[in-house]
LOFI-378616 format. One record per residue: residue in three letters; y negated, x negated, z of N, C-alpha, C, O, CB in turn. Coordinates in pm, whole numbers, padded with zeros to 5 digits, always signed. Each point is the difference from the previous one (the first is absolute). Glycine has a CB too. Layout:
N
alaYXZYXZYXZYXZYXZ/...
***
This chain:
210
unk+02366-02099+00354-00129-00067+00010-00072+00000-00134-00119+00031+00007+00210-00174+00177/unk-00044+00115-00299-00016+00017-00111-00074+00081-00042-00112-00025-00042+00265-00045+00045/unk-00078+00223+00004-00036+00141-00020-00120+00032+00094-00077+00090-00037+00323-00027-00027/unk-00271-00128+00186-00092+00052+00069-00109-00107-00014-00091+00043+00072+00245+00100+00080/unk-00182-00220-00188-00084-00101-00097-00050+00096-00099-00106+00062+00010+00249-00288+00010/unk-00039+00236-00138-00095+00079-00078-00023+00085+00029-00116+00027-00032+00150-00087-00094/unk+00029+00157+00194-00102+00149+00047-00144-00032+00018-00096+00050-00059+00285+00056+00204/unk-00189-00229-00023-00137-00064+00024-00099+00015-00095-00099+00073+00008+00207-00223+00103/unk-00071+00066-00214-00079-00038-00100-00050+00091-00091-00097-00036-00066+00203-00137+00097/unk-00056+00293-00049-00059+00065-00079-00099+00052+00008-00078-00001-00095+00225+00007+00057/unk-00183+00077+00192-00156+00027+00016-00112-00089-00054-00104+00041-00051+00186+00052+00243/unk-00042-00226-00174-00134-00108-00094+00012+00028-00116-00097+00069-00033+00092-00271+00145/unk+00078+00185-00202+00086+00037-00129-00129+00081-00061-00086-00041-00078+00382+00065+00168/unk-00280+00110-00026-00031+00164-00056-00146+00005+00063-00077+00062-00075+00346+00083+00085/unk-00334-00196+00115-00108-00006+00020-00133-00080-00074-00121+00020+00010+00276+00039+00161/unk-00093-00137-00232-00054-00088-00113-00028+00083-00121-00102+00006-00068+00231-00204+00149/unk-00014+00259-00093-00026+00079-00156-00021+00129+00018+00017+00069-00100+00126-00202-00026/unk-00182+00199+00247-00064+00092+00030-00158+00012-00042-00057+00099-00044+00240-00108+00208/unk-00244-00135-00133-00126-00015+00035-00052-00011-00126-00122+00005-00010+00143-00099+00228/unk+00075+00073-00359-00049+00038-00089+00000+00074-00105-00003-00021-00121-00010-00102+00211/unk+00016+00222-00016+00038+00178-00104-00077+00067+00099+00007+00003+00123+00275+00019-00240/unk-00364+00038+00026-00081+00124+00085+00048+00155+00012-00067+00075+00071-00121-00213-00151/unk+00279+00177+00028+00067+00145+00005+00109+00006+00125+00104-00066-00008-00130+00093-00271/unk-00002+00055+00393+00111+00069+00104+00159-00018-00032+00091-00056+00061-00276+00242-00028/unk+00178-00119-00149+00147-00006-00068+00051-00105-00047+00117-00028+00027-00153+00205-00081/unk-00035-00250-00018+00036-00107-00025+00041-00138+00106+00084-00088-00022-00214+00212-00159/unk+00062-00110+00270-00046-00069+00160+00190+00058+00031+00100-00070+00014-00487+00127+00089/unk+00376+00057-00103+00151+00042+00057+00128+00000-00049+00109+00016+00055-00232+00094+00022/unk+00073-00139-00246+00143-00007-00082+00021-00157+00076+00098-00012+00075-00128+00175-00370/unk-00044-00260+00279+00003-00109+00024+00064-00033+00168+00090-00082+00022-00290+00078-00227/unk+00147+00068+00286+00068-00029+00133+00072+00068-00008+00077-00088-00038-00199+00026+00165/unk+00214+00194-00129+00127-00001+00062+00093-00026-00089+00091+00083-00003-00153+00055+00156/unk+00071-00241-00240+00109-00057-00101+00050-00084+00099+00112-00046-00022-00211+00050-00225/unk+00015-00054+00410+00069-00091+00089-00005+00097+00154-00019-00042+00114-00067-00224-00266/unk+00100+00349+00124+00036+00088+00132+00173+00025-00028+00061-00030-00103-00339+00181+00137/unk+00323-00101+00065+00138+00035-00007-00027+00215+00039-00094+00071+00036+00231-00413+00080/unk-00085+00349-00129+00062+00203-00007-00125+00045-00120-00056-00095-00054+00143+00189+00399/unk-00120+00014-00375+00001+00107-00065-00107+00067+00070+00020+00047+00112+00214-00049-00189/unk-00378+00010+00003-00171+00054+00015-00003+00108-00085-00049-00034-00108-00080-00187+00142/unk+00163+00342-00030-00027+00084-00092-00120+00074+00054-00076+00056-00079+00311-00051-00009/unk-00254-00002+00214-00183+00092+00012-00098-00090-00036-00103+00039-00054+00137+00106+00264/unk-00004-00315-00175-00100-00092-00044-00018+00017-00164-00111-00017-00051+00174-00154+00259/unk+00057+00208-00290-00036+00011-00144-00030+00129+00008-00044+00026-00112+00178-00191-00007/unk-00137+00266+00185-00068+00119-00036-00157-00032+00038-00081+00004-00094+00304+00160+00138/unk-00263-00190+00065-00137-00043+00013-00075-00076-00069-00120+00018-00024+00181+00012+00180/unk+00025-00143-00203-00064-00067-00103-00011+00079-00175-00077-00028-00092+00173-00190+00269/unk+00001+00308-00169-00026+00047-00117-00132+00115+00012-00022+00051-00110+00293-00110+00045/unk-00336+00095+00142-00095+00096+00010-00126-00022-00039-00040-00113+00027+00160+00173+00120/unk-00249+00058-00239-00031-00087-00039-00150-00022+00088-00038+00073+00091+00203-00039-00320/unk-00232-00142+00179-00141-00059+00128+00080-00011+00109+00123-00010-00007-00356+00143-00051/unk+00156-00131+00177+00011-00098+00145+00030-00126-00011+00108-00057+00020-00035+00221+00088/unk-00175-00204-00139+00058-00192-00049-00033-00044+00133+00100-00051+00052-00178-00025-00336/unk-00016+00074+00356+00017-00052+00133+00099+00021+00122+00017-00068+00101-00213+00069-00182/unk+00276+00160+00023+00054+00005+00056+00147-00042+00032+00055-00003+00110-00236+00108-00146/unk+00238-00143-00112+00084-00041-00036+00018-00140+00011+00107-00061-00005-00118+00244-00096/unk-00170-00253+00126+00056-00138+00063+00010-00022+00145+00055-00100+00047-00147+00012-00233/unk+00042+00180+00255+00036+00003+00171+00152+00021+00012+00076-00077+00060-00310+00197+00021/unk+00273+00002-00151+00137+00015-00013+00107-00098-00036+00115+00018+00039-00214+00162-00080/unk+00054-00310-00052+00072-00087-00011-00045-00131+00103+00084-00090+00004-00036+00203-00246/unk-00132-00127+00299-00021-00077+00105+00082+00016+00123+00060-00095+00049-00264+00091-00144/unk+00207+00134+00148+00098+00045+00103+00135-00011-00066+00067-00015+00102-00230+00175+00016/unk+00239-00163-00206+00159+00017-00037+00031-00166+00025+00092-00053+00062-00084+00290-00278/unk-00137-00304+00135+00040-00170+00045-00003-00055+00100+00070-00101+00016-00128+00065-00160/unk-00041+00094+00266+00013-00042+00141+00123+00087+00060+00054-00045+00101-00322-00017-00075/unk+00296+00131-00058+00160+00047+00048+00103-00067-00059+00075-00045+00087-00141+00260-00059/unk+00108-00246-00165+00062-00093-00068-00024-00144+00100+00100-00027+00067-00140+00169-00323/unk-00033-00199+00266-00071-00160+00052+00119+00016+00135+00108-00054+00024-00463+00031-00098/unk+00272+00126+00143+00099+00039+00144+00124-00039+00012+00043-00065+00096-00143+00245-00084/unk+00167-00141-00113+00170+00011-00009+00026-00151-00010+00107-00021+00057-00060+00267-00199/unk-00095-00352+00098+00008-00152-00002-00025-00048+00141+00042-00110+00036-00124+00092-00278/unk+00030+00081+00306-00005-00022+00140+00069+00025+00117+00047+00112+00022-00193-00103-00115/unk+00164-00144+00209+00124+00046+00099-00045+00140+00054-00101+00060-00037+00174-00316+00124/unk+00012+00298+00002-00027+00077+00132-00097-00036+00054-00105+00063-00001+00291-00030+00041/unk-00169-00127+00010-00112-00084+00098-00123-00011-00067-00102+00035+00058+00266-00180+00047/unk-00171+00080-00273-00162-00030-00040-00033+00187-00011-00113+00028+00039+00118-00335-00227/unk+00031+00360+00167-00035+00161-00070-00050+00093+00103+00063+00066+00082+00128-00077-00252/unk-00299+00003+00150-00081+00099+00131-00060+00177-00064-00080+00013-00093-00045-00305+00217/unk+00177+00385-00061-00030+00075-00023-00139+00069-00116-00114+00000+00047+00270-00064+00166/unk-00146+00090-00284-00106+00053-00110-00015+00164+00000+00065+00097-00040+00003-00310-00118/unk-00179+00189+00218-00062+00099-00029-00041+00104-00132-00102-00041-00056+00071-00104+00229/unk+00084+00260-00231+00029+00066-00067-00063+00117-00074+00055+00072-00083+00075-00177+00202/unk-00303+00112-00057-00047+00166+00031-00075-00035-00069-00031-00119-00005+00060+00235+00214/unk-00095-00007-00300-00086-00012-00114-00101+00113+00010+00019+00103+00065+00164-00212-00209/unk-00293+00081+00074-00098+00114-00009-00062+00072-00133-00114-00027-00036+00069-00093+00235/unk+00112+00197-00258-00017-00011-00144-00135+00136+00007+00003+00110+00056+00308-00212-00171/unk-00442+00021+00016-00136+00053+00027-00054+00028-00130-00049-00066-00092+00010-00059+00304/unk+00069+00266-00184-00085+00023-00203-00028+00193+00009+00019+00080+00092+00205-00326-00312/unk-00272+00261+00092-00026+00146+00027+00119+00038-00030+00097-00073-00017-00326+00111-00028/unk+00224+00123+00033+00108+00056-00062+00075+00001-00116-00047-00038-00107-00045+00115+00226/unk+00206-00037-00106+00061-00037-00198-00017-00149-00031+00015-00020-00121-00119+00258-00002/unk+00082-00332+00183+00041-00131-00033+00106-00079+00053-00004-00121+00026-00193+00135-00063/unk+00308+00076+00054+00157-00017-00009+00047-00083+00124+00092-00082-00007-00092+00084-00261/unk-00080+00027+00397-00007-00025+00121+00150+00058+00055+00087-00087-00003-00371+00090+00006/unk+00317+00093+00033+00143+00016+00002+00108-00026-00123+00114-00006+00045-00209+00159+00115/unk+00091-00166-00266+00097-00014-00034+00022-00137-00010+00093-00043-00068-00099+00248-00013/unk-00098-00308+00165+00028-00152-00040+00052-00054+00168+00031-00115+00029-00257+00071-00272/unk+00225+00174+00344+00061-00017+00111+00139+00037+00027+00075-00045+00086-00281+00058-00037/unk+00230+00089-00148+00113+00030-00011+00102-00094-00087+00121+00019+00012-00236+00193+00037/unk+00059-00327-00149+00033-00096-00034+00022-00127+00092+00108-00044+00041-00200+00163-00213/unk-00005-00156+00189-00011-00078+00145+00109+00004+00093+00073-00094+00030-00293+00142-00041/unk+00224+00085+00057+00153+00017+00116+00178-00060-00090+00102-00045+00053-00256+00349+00080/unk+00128-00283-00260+00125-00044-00070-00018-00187-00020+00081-00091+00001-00053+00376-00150/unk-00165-00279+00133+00011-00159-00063+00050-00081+00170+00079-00094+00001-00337+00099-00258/unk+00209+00040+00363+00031-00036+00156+00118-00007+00044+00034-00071+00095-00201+00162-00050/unk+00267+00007-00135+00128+00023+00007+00091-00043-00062+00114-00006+00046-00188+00135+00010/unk+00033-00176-00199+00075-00125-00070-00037-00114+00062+00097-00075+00007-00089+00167-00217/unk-00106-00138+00258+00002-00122+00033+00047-00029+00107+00012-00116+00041-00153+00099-00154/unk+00181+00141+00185+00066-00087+00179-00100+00053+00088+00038+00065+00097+00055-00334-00161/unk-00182+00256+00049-00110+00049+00085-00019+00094+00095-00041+00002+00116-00013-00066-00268/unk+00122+00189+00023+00027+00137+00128+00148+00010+00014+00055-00104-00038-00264+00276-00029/unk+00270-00104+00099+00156+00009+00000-00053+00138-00071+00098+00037-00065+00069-00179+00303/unk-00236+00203-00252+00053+00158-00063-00158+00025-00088-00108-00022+00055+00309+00158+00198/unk-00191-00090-00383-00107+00070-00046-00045+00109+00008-00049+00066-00091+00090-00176+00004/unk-00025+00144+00223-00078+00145+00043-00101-00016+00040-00036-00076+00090+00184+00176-00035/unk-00258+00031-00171-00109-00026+00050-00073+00135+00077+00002+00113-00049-00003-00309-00139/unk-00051+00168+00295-00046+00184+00062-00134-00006-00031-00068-00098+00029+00216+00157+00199/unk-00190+00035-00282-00144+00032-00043-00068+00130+00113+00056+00109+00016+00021-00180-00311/unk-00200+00033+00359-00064+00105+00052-00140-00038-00015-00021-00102-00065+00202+00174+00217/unk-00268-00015-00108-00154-00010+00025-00063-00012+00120+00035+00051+00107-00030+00060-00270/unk-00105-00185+00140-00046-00044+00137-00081+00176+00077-00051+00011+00111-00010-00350-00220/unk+00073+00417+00032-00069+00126+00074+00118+00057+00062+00021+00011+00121-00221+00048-00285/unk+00294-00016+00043+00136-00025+00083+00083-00039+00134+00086+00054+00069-00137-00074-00248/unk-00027-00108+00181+00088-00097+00158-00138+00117+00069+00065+00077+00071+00051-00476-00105/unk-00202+00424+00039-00096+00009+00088+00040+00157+00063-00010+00050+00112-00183-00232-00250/unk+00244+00232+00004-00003+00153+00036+00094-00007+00135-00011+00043+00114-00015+00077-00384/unk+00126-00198+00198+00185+00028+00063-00007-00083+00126+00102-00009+00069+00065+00015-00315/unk-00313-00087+00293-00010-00062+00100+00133-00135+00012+00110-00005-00055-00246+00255+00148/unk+00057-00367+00021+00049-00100+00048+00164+00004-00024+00057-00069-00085-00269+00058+00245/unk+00278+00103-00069+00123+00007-00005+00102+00001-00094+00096-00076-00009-00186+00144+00148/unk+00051+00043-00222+00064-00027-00117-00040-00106-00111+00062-00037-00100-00019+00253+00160/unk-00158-00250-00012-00022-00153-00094+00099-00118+00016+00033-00071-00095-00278+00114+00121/unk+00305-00064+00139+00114-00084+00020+00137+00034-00077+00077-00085-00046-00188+00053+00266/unk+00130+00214-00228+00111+00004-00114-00013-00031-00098+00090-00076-00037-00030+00199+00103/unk-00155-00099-00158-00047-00052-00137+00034-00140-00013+00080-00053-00077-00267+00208+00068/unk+00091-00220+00122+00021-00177-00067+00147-00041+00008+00064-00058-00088-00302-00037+00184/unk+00289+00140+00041+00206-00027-00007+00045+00017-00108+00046-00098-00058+00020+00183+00247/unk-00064+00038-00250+00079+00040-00132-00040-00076-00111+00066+00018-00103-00044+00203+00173/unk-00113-00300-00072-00029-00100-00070+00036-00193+00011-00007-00101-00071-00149+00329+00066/unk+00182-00198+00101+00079-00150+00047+00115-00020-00152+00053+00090-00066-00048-00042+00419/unk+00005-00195-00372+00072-00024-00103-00014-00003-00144+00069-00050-00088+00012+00109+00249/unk-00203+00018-00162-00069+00050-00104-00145-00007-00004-00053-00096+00057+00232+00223-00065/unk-00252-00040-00051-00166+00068+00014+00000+00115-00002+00062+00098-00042-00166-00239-00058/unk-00040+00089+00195-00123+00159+00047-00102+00001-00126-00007-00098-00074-00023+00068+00387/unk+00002+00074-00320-00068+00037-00121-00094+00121+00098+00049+00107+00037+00165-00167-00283/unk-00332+00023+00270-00164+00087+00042-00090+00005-00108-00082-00090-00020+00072+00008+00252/unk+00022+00208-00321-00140-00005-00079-00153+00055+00055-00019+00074+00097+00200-00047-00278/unk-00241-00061+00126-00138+00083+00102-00016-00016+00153-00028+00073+00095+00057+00112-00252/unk+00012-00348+00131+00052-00074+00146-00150+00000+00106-00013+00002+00122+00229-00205-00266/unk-00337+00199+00003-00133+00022+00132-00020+00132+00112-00062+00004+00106-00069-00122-00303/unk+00191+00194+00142+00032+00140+00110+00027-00069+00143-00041+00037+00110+00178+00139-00302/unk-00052-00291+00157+00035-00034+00163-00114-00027+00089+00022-00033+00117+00183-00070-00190/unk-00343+00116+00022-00091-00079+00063-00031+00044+00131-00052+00112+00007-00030-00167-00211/unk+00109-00027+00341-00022+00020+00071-00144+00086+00079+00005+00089+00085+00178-00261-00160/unk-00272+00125+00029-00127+00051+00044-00015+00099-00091-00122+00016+00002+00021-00210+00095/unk+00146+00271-00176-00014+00171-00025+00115+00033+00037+00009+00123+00002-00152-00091-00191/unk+00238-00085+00221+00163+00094+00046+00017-00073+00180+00090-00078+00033+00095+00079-00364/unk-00283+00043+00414-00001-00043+00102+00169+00063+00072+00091-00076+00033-00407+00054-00043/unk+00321+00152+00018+00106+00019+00060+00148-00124-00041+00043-00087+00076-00172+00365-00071/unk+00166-00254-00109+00088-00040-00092+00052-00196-00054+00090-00083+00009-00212+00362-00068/unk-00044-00249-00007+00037-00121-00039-00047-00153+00046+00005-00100-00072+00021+00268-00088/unk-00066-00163+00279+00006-00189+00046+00194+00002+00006+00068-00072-00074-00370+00014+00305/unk+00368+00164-00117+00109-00010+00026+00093-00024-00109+00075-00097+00013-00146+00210+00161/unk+00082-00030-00298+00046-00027-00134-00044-00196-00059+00082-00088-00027-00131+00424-00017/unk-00067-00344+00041-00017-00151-00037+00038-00069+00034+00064-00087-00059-00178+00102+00026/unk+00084-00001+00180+00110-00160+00088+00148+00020+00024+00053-00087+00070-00251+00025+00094/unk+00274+00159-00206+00176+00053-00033-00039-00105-00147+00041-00116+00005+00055+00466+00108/unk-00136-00327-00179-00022-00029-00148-00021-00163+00000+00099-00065-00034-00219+00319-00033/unk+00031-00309+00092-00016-00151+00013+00113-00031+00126+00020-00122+00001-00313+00104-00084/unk+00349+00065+00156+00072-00078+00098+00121+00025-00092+00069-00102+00003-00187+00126+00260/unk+00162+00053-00329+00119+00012-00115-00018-00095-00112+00103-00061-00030-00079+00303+00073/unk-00113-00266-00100-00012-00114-00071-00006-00147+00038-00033-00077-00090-00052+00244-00004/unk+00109-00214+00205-00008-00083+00079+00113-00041+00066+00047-00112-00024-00239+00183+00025/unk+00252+00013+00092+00152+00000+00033+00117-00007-00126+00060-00104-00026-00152+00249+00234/unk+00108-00045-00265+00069+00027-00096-00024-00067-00125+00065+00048-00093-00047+00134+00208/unk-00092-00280-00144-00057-00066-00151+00119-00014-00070-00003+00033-00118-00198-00176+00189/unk+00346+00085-00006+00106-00031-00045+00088+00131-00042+00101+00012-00070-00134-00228+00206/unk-00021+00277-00089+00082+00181-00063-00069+00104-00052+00043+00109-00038+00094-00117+00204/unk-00257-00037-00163-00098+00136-00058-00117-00045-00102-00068-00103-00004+00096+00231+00246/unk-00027-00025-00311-00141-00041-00099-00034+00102-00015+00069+00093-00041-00035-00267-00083/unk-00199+00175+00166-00116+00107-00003-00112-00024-00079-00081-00092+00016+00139+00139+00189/unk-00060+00066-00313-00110-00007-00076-00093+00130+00012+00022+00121-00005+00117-00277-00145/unk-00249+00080+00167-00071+00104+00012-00131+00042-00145-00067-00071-00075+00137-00004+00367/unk-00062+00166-00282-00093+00056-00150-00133+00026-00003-00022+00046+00112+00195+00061-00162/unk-00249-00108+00006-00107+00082-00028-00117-00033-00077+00031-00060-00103+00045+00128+00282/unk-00243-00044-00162-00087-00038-00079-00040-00105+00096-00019+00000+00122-00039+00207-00272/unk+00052-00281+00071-00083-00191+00052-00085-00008+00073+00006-00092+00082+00000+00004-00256/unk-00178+00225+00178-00075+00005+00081+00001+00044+00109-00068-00024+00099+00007+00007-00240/unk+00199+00132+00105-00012+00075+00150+00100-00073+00137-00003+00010+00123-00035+00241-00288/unk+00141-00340+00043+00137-00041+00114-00101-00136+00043+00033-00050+00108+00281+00134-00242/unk-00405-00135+00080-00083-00134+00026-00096+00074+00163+00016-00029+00118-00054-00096-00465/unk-00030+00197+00299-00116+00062+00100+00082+00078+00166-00024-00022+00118-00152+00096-00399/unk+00269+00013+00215+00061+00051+00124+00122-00013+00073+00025+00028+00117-00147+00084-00200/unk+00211-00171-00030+00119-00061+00098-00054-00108+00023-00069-00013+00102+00272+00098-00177/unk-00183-00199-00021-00011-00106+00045-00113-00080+00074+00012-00120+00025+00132+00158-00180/unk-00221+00012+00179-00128+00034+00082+00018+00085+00156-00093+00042+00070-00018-00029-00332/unk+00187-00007+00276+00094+00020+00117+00018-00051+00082-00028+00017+00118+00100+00041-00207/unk+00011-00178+00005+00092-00059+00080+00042-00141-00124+00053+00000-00111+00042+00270+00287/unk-00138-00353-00105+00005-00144-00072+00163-00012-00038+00025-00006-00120-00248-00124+00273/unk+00327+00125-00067+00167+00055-00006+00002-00005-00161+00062-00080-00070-00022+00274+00309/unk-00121-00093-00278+00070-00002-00154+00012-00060-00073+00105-00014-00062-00138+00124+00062/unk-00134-00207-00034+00014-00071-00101+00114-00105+00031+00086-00013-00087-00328+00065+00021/unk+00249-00111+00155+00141-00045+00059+00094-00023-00031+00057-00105-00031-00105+00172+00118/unk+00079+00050-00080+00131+00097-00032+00043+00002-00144+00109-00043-00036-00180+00197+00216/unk+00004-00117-00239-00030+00074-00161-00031-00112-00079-00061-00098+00043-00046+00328+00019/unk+00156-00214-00194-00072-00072-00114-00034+00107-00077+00058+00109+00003+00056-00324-00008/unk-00189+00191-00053-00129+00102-00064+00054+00036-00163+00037-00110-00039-00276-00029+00195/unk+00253+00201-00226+00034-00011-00118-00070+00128-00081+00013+00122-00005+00208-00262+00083/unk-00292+00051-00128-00115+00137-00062+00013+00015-00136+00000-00093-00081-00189+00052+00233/unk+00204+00198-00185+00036+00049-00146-00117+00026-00058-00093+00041+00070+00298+00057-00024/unk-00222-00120-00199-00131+00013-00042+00004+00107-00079-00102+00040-00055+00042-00259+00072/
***
């Protein structure tokens, strides 16, 4: 009882002295001195340099997964997992998803840091069907869709409504085993996916690279 008292207590502890340091890293040396296992993609991410916003979404999600673990069976309701990372090119959009799938995997979150990378022109080419293999082989882990506005239904009439709703009904069912991020530029995944189909914003938390 003791030990699980103070476990308690430390999130107040570190959230206090979070709120007054303005550096990512610093924010993170400071919280996981009261986590238990071993963050080495969270210190690789944090060591990278700029994405300061991104690095505080990134530490917002590790503490609501951390928070989780203080919680019964019963209070702990499924969390939703799927992200939308929105920036141009070369602003380290995959390699902070390919981080992401490890930081998901130290924390409990995923059971495995595998991450499958394809493109939303991709799912369209290879059609519906093999879009259901894709997202399976990703169970446990992440999907990773860059150039996720390709999926847009109303220019990929054949293809892609059927691909979208596999896609949001996978993020939905599966929240507890899958994490889907999807990529691209801010105006176009704003205007044509998500302009679609309301499902996403939903679904997704938005995380935009500058």
């Amino acid at each position: 009882k003791a030990l699980r008292a103070a476990t308690q207590a430390r999130p107040s502890k570190h959230v206090s002295a979070v709120n007054e340091v303005q550096s990512p890293s610093e924010m993170w040396q400071l919280l996981k001195t009261g986590l238990r296992g071993h963050f080495p993609a969270m210190d690789e991410l944090m060591g990278l340099t700029g994405l300061h916003q991104v690095k505080l979404q990134a530490l917002r999600i590790l503490r609501k997964i951390e928070s989780d673990k203080l919680l019964s069976a019963r209070q702990r309701a499924p969390r939703s997992l799927n992200f939308t990372f929105m920036g141009n090119p070369g602003t380290g959009k995959t390699m902070v998803a390919r981080l992401f799938a490890k930081i998901l995997h130290e924390t409990g979150a995923r059971s495995s840091a595998v991450m499958e990378e394809t493109t939303g022109q991709k799912l369209v080419q290879d059609g519906a069907i093999k879009a259901d293999a894709v997202i399976q082989s990703a169970v446990n882990g992440v999907l990773f869709i860059d150039e996720a506005h390709s999926l847009d239904p109303k220019h990929n009439r054949s293809e892609g409504p059927a691909i979208v709703t596999k896609l949001l009904k996978a993020a939905e069912d599966q929240r507890e085993h899958l994490t889907i991020i999807l990529a691209g530029y801010q105006d176009e995944i704003e205007a044509r996916l998500y302009a679609s189909d309301p499902g996403f914003q939903s679904r997704f938390e938005d995380i935009v690279f500058p």
